[in-house]
C-alpha positions as CSV (number, residue, x, y, z in Angstrom):
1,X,17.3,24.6,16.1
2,X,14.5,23.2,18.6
3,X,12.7,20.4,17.4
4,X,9.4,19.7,18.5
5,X,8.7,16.3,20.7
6,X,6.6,15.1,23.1
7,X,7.0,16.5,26.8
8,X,7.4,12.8,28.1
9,X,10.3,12.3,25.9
10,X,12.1,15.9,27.0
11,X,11.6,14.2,30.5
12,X,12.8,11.0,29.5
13,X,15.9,12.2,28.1
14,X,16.5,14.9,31.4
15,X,16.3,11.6,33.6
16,X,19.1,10.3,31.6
17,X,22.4,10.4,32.9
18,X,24.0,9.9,29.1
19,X,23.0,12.1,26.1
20,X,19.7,11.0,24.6
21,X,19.2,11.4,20.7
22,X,16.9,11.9,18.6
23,X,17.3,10.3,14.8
24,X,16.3,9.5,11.8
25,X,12.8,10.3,10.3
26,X,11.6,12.8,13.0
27,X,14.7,14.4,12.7
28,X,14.7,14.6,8.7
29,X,11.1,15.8,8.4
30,X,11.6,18.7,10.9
31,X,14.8,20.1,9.0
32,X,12.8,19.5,5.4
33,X,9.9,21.6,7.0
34,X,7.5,19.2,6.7
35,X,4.3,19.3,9.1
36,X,4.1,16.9,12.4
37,X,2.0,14.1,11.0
38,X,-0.1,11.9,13.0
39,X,1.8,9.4,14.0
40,X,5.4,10.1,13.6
41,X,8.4,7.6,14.0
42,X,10.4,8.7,17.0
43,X,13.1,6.8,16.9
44,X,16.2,7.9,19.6
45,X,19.7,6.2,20.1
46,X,22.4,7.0,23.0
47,X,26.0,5.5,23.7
48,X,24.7,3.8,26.7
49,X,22.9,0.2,27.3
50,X,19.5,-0.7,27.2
51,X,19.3,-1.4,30.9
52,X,20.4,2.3,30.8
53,X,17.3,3.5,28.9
54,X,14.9,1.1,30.6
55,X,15.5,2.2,34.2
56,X,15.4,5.9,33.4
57,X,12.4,5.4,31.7
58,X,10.5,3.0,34.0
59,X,10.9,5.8,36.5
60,X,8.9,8.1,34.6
61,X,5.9,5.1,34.1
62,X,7.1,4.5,30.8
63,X,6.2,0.7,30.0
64,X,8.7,-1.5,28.1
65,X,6.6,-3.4,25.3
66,X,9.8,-5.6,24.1
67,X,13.5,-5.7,24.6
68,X,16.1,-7.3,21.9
69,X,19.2,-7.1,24.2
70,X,21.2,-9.0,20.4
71,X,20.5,-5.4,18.6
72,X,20.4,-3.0,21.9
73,X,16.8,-2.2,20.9
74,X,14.1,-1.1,23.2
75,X,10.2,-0.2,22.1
76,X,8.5,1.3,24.9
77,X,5.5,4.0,25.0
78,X,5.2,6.5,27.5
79,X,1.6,7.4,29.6
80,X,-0.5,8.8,26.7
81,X,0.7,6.2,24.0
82,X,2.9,7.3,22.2
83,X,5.3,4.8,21.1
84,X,9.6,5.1,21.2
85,X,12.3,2.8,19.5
86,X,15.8,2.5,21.5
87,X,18.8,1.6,19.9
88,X,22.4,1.6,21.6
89,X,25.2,3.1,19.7
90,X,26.6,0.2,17.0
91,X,28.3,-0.7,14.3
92,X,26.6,-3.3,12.3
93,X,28.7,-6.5,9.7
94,X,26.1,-8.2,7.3
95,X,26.0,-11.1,5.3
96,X,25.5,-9.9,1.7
97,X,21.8,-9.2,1.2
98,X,20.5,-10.1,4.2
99,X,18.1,-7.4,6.2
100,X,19.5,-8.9,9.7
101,X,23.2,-8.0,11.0
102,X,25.3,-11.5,11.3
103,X,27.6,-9.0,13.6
104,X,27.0,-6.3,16.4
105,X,29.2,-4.4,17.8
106,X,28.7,-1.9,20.3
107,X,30.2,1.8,20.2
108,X,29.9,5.1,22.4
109,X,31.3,7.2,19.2
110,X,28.2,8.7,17.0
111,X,29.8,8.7,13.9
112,X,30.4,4.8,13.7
113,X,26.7,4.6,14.5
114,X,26.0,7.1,12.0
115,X,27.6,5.0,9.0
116,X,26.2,2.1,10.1
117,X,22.4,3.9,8.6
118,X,21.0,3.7,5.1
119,X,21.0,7.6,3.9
120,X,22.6,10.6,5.1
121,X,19.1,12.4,5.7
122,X,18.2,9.9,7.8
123,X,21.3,9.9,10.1
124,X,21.1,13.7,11.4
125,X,20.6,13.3,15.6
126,X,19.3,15.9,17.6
127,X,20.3,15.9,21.4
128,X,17.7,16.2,23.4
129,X,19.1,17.5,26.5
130,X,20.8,20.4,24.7
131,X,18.6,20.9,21.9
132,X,21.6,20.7,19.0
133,X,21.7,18.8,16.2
134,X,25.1,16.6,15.1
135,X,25.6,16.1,11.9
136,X,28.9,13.8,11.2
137,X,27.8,12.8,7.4
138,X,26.9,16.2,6.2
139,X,22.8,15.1,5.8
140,X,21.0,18.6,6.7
141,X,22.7,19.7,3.3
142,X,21.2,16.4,1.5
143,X,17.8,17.3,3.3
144,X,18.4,21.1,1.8
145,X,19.1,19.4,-1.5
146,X,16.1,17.0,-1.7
147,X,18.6,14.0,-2.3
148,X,19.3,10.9,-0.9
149,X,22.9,9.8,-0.7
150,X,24.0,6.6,1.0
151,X,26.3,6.8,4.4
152,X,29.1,4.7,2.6
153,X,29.8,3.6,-0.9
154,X,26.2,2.6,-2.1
155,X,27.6,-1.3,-3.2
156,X,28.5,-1.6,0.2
157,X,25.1,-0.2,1.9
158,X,22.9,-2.0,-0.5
159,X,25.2,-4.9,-0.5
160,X,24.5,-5.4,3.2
161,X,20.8,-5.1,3.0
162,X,18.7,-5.8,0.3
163,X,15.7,-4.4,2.3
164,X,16.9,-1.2,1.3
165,X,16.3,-1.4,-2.4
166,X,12.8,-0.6,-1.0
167,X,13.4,1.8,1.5
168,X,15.1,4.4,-0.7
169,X,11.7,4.2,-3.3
170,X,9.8,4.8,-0.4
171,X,11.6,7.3,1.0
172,X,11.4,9.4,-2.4
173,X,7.8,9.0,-2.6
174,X,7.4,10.5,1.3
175,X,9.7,13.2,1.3
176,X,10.3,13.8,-2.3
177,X,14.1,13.4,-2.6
178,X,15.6,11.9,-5.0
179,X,18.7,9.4,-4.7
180,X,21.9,11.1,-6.1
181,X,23.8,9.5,-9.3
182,X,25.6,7.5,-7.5
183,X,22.9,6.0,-5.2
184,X,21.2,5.4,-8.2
185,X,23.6,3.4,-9.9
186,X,24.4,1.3,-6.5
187,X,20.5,0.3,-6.3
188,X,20.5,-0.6,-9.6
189,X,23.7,-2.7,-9.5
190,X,22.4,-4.3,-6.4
191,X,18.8,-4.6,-7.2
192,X,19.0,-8.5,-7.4
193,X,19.6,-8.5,-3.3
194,X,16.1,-7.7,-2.5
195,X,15.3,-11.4,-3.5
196,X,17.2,-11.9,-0.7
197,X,14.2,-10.4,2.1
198,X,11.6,-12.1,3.4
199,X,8.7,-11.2,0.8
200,X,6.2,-10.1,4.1
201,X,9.0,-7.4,4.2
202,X,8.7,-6.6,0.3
203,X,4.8,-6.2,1.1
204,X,5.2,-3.9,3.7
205,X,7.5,-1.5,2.0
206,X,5.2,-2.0,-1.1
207,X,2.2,-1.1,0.8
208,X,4.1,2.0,2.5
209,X,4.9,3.3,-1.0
210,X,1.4,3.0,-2.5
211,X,0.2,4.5,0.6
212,X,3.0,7.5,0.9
213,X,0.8,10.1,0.1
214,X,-0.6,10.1,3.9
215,X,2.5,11.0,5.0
216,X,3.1,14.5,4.1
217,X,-0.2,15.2,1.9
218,X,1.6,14.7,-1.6
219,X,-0.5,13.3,-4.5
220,X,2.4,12.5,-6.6
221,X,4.2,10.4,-3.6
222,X,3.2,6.8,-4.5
223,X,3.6,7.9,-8.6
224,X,7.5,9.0,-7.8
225,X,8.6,5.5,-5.4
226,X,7.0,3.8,-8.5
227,X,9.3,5.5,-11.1
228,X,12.5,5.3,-8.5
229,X,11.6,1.3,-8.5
230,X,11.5,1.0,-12.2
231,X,14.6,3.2,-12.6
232,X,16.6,1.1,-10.6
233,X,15.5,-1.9,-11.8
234,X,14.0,-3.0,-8.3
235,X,10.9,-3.0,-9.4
236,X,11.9,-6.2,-12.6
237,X,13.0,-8.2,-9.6
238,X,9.6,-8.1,-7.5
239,X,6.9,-7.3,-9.7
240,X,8.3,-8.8,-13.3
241,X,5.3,-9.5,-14.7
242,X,4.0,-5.6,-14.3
243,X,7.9,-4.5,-15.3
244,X,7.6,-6.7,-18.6
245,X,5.0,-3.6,-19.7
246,X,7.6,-0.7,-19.7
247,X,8.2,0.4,-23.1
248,X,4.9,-2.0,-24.6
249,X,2.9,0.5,-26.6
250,X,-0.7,0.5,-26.6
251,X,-3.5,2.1,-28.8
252,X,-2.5,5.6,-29.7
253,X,-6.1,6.6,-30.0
254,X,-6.9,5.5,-25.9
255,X,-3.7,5.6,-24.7
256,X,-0.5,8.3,-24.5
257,X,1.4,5.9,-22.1
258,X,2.8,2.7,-22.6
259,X,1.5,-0.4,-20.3
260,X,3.9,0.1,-17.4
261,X,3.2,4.3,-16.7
262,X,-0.6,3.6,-17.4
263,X,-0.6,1.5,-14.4
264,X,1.7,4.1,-12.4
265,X,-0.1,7.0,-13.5
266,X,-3.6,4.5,-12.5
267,X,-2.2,4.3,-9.2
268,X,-1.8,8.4,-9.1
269,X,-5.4,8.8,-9.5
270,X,-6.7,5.9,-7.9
271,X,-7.6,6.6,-4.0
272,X,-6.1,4.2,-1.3
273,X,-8.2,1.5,-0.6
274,X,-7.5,0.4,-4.2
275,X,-4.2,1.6,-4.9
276,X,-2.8,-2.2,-5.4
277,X,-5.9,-3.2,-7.7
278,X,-4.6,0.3,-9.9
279,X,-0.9,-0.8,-10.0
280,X,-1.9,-4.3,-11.0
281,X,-5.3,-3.6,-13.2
282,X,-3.4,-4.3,-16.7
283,X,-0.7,-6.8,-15.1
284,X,-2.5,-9.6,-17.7
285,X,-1.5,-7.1,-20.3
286,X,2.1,-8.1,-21.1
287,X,1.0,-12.1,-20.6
288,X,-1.5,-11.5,-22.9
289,X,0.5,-9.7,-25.8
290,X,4.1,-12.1,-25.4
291,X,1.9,-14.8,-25.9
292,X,-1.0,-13.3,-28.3
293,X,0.5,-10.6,-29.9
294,X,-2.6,-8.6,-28.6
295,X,-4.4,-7.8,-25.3
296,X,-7.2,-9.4,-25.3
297,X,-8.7,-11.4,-22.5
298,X,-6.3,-9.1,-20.6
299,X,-8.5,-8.8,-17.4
300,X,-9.5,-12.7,-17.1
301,X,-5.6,-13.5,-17.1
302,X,-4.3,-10.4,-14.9
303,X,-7.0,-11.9,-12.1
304,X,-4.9,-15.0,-11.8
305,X,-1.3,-13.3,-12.2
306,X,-2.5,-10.4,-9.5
307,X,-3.6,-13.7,-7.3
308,X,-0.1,-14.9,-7.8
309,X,1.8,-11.6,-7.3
310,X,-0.3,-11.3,-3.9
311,X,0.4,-15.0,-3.0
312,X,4.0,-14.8,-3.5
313,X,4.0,-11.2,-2.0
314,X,2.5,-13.0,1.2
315,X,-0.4,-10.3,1.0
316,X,-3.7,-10.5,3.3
317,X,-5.9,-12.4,1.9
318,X,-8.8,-10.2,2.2
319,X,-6.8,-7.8,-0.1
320,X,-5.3,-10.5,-1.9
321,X,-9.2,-11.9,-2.6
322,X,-10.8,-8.1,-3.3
323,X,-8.0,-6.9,-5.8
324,X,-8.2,-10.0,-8.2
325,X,-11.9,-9.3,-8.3
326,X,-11.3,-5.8,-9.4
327,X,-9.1,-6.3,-11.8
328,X,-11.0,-9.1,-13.3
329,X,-14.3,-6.4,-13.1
330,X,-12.4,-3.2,-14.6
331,X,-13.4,-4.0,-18.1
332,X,-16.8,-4.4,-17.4
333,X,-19.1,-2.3,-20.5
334,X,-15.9,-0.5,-20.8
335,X,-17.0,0.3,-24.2
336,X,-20.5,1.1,-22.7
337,X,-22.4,-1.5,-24.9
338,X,-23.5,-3.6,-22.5
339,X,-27.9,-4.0,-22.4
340,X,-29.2,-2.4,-19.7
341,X,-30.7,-5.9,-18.0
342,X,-27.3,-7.0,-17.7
343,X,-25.6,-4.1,-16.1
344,X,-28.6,-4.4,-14.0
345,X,-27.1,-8.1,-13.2
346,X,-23.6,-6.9,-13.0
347,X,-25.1,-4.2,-10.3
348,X,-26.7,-6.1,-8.3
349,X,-23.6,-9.0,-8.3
350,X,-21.1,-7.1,-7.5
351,X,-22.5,-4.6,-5.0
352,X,-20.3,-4.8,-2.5
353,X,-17.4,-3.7,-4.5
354,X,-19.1,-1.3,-6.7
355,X,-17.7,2.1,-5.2
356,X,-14.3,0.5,-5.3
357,X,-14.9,-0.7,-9.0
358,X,-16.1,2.8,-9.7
359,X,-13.3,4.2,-8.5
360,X,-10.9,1.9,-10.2
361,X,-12.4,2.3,-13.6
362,X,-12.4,6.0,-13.8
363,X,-8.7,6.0,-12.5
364,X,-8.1,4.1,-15.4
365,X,-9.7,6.4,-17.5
366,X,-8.1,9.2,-16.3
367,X,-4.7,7.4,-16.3
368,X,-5.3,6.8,-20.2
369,X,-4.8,10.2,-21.3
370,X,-4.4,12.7,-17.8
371,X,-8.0,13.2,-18.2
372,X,-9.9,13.7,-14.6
373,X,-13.4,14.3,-16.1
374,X,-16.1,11.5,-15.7
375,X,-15.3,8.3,-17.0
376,X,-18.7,7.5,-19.2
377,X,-19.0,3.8,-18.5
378,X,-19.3,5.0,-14.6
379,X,-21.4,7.4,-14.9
380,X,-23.4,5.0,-17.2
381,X,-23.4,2.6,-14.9
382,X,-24.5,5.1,-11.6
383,X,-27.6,6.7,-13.9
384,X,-28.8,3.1,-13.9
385,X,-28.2,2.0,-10.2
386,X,-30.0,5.6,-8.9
387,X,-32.8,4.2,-11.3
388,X,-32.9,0.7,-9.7
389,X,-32.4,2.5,-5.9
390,X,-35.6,4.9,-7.4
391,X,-37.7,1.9,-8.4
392,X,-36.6,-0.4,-5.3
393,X,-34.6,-2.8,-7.2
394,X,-33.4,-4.8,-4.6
395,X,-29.4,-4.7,-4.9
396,X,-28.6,-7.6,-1.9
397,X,-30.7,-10.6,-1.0
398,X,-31.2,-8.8,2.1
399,X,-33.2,-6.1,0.6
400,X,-35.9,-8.4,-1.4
401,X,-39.2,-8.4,0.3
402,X,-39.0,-12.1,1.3
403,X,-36.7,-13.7,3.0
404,X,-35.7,-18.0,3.9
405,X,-38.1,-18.5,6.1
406,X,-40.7,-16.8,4.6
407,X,-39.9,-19.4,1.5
408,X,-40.2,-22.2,3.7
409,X,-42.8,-21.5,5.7
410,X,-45.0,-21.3,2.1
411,X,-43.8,-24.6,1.2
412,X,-40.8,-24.0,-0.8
413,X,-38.6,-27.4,0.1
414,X,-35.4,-26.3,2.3
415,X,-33.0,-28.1,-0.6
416,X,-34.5,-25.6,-3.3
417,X,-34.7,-22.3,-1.2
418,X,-31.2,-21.2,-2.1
419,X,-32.4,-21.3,-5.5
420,X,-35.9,-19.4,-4.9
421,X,-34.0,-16.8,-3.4
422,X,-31.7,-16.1,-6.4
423,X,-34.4,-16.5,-8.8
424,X,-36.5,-13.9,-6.5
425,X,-33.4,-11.4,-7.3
426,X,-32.9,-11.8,-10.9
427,X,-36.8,-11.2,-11.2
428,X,-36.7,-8.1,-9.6
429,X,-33.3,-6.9,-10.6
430,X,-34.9,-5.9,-13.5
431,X,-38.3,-4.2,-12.1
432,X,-37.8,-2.8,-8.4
433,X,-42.2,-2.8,-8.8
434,X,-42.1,-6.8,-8.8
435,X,-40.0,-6.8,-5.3
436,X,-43.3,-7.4,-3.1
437,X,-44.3,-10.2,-0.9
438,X,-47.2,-11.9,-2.2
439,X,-46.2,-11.7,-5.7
440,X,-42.6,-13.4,-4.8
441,X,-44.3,-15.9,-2.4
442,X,-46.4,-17.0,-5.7
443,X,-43.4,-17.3,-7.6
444,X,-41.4,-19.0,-5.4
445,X,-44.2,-21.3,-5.3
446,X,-45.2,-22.2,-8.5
447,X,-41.8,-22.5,-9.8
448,X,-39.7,-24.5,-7.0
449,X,-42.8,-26.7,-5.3
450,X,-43.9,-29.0,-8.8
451,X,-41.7,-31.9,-7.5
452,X,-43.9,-31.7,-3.6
């Protein structure tokens, strides 16, 4: 079988004088039949040293971004971008948990290099030179099976690195295989070790996961790494306080899923910019009920635990900053009694974030019962922002018709025109026909100048 690469890397591996491999992800994708994406991994592997690799590919103008000579790993990129990671042949000894090897030993033979991987499907090699596959742990059946099974007993693979815990839920929500009993029962039996990784390295896994539909075009990608992490227990370990929901019933009459697949099934219809404000949107639920014996207040309290998932999680803090406002937002007029003046507030305050609270609050909806048609709060809540976009409502302090200086230079004191200015927006949040310049110049003037 031919497996499409890049022509730099058919050179690259000609100009060796040792077989060149291709491995892992590339390789796994091709045999499942899945379609080239974007930006795929290409990972390759030889029995031969790095300096090897790095001569051979120099030659051919390939530039060496970083060498690790430790771990015989090479990144490099050949003319037109494209990135490659190098590894020499090895056998790797761990300390119990932990995602580095505390021992490396180098090997020419590809079968010790092959048991030293995570999953059979992801330790298939392709030989460049020759164009034939080896396979010395049986992983194209797996990849014909749609399972995941570990290169050695699964206590000792997950034993040696935690970091895999999250690997194998992501790679069942990109490919769509699913670990095999015995996999299964490893992860679970192990699932403490992923305390054991560097929580940036939780993150990113995480992130991958909730983002996995961009890999291969699956919608239910992200929904199935969520149900491998809560099946093996994983996900109890890095996300307790959203585990604590499995099996907590909620109102029959809004909900047919309990608090834990509300929030997966959120994150199924939610889009991607806001698929870790749908995973955590109910996370104050359990708090809220332990302690309560109900959910109310639900949102206030799942604003501070999503800020302390995030911290711990070592998130961005722009994300970090943006989710605990929309979960603390989702339950805005969810019952669509709120007076029109104050959606017209609520608008106006939270307008940068409005498309993303949108689209948070009618994956919730949809996520209550598998119902995908318009969530009536949003749609509520659009009717009334196409009215105050109609009118000229201003929706930003940028779009009233005055501005600072125009505050100042009628006289408005500098301390006070801060204040003018919000007080110019709250007058004309609720009649786009008072947003003009003389009126607001009065205003400002009458109401901010008595102590001139």
């Amino acid at each position: 079988m031919k497996i499409p690469i890049p022509e730099n890397l058919t050179n690259l591996a000609a100009e060796c004088a040792f077989p060149l491999y291709l491995v892992g992800g590339s390789v796994r994708d091709c045999l499942a039949g899945f379609p080239a994406g974007k930006n795929p991994d290409w990972d390759i592997c030889a029995p031969a040293p790095e300096e090897a690799l790095i001569a051979a590919a120099e030659k051919l103008g390939f530039t060496v971004k970083s060498v690790y000579r430790h771990t015989g790993t090479v990144k490099l990129c050949d003319q037109t971008g494209v990135g490659y990671e190098f590894t020499r042949f090895r056998s790797d000894k761990y300390v119990r948990g932990l995602h580095t090897p505390a021992e490396i030993e180098f090997t020419t033979d590809l079968g010790t290099d092959a048991r030293r991987r995570d999953f059979c499907a992801n330790a298939v090699y392709y030989e460049i030179k020759t164009e034939t596959l080896c396979d010395p742990l049986d992983g194209k059946r797996d990849i014909e099976r749609k399972i995941l099974r570990t290169v050695a007993p699964a206590k000792k693979v997950f034993g040696e690195d935690g970091l895999r815990l999250m690997r194998l839920a992501r790679f069942a929500a990109e490919t769509g295989f699913l670990p095999d009993a015995e996999c299964a029962a490893g992860a679970k039996r192990n699932r403490a070790l992923v305390k054991d990784i560097f929580p940036e390295r939780v993150f990113a896994e995480l992130n991958a996961l909730l983002l996995a539909d961009r890999k291969h075009g699956d919608p239910e990608a992200p929904y199935r790494g969520l149900c491998v992490l809560r099946d093996t227990e994983v996900l109890g370990e890095i996300l307790p306080e959203l585990a604590s929901g499995n099996g907590m019933k909620q109102r029959a009459d809004f909900h047919d899923y309990d608090v834990l697949e509300h929030a997966f099934r959120c994150v199924k219809y939610a889009p991607p910019e806001i698929r870790f404000a749908a995973l955590l949107h109910d996370v104050g639920k359990p708090f809220c009920f332990l302690r309560d014996g109900n959910f109310y207040r639900h949102a206030e309290e799942g604003e501070r635990i999503a800020g302390e998932i995030l911290s711990r999680l070592k998130a961005p803090a722009k994300l970090k900053a943006e989710t605990c406002a929309l979960v603390k937002l989702h339950m805005r007029d969810s019952d669509g009694k709120m007076k029109q003046s104050k959606v017209r507030r609520e608008l106006a305050e939270q307008y940068p974030l409005l498309e993303k609270l949108f689209a948070l609050r009618q994956a919730d909806y949809s996520a209550c019962k598998d119902d995908l048609s318009p969530a009536p709060a949003v749609e509520k809540w659009r009717r009334i922002l196409k009215e105050m976009r109609t009118e000229g409502a201003p929706l930003s302090q940028k779009e009233l018709a005055v501005n600072g200086k125009d505050l100042l230079e009628a006289g408005v004191p500098p301390k006070r025109v801060g204040e003018a200015l919000a007080d110019c927006m709250e007058y004309c949040v609720q009649d786009g026909a008072r947003n003009e310049r003389a009126g607001l110049i009065a205003r400002a003037k009458k109401r901010f100048m008595e102590e001139v």
